[in-house]
C-alpha positions as CSV (number, residue, x, y, z in Angstrom):
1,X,-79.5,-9.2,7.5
2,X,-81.7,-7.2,4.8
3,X,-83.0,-9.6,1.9
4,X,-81.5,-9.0,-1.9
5,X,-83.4,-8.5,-4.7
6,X,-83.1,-10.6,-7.4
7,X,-82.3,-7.5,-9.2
8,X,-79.2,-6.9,-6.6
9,X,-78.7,-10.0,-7.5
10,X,-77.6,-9.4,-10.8
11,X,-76.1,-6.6,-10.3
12,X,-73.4,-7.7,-7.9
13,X,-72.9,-11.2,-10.4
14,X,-72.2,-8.3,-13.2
15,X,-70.0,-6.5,-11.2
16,X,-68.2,-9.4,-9.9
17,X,-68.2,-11.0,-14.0
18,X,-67.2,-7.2,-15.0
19,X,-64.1,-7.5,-12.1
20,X,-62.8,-10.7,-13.2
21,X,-63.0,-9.2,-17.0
22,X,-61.0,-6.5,-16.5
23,X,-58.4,-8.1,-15.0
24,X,-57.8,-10.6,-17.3
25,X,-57.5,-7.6,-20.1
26,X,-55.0,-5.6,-17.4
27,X,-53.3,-8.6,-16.3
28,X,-49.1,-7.7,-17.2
29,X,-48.7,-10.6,-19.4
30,X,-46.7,-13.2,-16.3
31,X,-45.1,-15.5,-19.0
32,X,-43.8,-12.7,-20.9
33,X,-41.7,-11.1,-17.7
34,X,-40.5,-14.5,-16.3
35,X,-38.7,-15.1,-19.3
36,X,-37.6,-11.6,-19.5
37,X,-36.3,-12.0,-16.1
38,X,-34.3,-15.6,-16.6
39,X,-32.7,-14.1,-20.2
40,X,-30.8,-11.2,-17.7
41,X,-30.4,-13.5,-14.8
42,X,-28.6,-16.0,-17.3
43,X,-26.9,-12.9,-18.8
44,X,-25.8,-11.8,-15.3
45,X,-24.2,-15.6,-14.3
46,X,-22.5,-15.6,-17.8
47,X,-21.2,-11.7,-16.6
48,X,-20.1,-13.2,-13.4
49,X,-18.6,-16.2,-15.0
50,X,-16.3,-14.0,-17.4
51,X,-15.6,-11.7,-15.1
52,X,-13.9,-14.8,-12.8
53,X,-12.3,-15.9,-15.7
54,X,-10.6,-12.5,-16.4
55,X,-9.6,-12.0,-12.8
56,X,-8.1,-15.5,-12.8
57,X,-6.2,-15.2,-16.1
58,X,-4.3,-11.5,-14.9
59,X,-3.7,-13.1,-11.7
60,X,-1.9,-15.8,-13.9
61,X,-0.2,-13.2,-15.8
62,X,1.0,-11.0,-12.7
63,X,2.6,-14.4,-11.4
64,X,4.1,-14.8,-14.3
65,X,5.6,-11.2,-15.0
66,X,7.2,-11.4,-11.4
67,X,9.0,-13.9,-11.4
68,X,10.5,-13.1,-15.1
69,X,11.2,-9.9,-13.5
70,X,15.0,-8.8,-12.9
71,X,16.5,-8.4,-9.7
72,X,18.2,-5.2,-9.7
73,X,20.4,-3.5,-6.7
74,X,18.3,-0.3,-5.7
75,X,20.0,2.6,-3.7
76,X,18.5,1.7,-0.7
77,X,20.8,-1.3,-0.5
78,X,23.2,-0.9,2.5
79,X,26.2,1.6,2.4
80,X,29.3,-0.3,2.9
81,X,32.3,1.4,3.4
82,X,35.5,-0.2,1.6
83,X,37.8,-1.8,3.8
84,X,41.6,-3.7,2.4
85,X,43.6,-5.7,5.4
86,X,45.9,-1.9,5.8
87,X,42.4,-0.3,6.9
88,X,40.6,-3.1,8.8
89,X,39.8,-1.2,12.3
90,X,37.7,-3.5,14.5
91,X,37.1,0.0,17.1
92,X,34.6,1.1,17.1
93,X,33.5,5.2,17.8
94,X,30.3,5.9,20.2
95,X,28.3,7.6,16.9
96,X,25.7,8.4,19.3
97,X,27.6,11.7,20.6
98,X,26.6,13.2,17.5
99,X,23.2,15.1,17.6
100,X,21.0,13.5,15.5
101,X,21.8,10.1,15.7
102,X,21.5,9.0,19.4
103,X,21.6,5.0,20.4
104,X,19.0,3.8,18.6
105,X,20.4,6.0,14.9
106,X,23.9,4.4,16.2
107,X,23.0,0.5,15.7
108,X,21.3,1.5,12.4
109,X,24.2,3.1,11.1
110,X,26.2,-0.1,12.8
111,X,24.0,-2.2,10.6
112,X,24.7,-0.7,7.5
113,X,28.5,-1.2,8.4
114,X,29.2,2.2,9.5
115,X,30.8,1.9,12.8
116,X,33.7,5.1,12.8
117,X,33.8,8.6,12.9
118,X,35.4,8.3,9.6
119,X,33.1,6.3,7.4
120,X,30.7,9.3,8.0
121,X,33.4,11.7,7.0
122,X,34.3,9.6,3.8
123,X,30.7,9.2,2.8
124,X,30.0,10.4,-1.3
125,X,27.0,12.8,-1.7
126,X,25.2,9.7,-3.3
127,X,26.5,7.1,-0.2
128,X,24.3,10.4,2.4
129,X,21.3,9.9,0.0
130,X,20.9,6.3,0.3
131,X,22.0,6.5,4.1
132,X,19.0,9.1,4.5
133,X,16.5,6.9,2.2
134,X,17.3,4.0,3.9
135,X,16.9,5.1,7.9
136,X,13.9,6.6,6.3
137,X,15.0,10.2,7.0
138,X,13.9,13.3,4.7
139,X,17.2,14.4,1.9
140,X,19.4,16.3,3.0
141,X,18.6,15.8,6.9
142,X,22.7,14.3,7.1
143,X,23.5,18.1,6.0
144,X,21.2,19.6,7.7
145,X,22.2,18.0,11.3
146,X,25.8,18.7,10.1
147,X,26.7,15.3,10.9
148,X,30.2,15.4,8.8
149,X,31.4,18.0,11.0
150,X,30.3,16.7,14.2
151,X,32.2,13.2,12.9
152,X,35.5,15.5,11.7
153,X,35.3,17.2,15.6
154,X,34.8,14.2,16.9
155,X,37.5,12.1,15.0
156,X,39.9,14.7,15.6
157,X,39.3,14.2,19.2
158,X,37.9,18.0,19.9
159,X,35.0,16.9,22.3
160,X,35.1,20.4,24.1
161,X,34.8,22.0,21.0
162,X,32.0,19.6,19.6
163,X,30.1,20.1,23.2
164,X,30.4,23.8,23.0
165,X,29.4,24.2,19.4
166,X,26.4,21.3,19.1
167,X,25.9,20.1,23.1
C-alpha cells in the first residue's frame, strides 16, 4: 500500500470537511417536508371522512324518497279481459295455432288472462301495446303477425282457410 503524505493528508480531511459542508447547505430542509406531508395526509383523511359522510347521508335520503314514493299502476300491468257471470267461458282455445305465439307465447298470454280466440279479437289498440311491452315484444309486432285475423279465422272456425293463408 503506497504511504500518504502528510500533505495528502490534508487534502483528503479538506475534501472530506468540504463534502460534509456542502451537504449540510444542500440538505432539502427534512422538518420542513414532513410537516408538509402530514398537513395533506390529515387533509386527505378529513377528505375521505366527508366524503363517507356524504355517501351515507344520500343513501339516507334515497331510502327515504322510496318509500314516500307512490305506487302507481303502469301499462305493463296485466291485460285482463272483462268478464260478468253471462260471459264466464271456462274453454279454453289452443292460441298456439296462431303464428307467432306458439306454446310457450300461449301460457304467457294464459297468464295475463287471455285464454280465447276472442279476447285477442276484443283487445283495444292500448290493451296490444301493453300486451307487446309486457311479453317484451317490439310495438306493433301483434299487427305485424296479424294476430287479430288469425284469432277472427280461427274463432270463426275457418282452420282450412287459416292454414292456407298463414300455415
Amino acid at each position: 500500500m503506497p504511504a500518504f503524505t502528510t500533505n495528502q493528508w490534508v487534502v483528503v480531511f479538506l475534501v472530506l470537511v468540504l463534502g460534509w459542508l456542502l451537504g449540510l447547505i444542500s440538505r432539502s430542509g427534512g422538518a420542513k417536508w414532513r410537516r408538509a406531508y402530514e398537513a395533506e395526509r390529515d387533509a386527505r383523511v378529513e377528505e375521505q371522512r366527508n366524503h363517507a359522510a356524504a355517501l351515507e347521508d344520500a343513501n339516507a335520503r334515497i331510502a327515504e324518497l322510496e318509500r314516500a314514493r307512490p305506487t302507481k299502476v303502469l301499462a305493463t300491468d296485466p291485460v285482463v279481459p272483462t268478464t260478468t257471470a253471462d260471459t264466464l267461458d271456462l274453454r279454453r282455445d289452443d292460441l298456439g295455432l296462431i303464428q307467432g305465439i306458439g306454446p310457450v307465447g300461449a301460457a304467457d298470454l294464459n297468464e295475463q288472462g287471455i285464454y280465447r280466440y276472442s279476447d285477442l279479437t276484443g283487445m283495444s289498440a292500448e290493451d296490444e301495446a301493453a300486451l307487446e311491452d309486457h311479453i317484451g315484444a317490439d310495438h306493433g309486432y301483434i299487427a305485424q303477425a296479424r294476430w287479430r285475423e288469425q284469432a277472427r279465422l280461427l274463432d270463426e272456425g275457418k282452420f282450412d282457410e287459416h292454414r292456407a293463408k298463414f300455415g
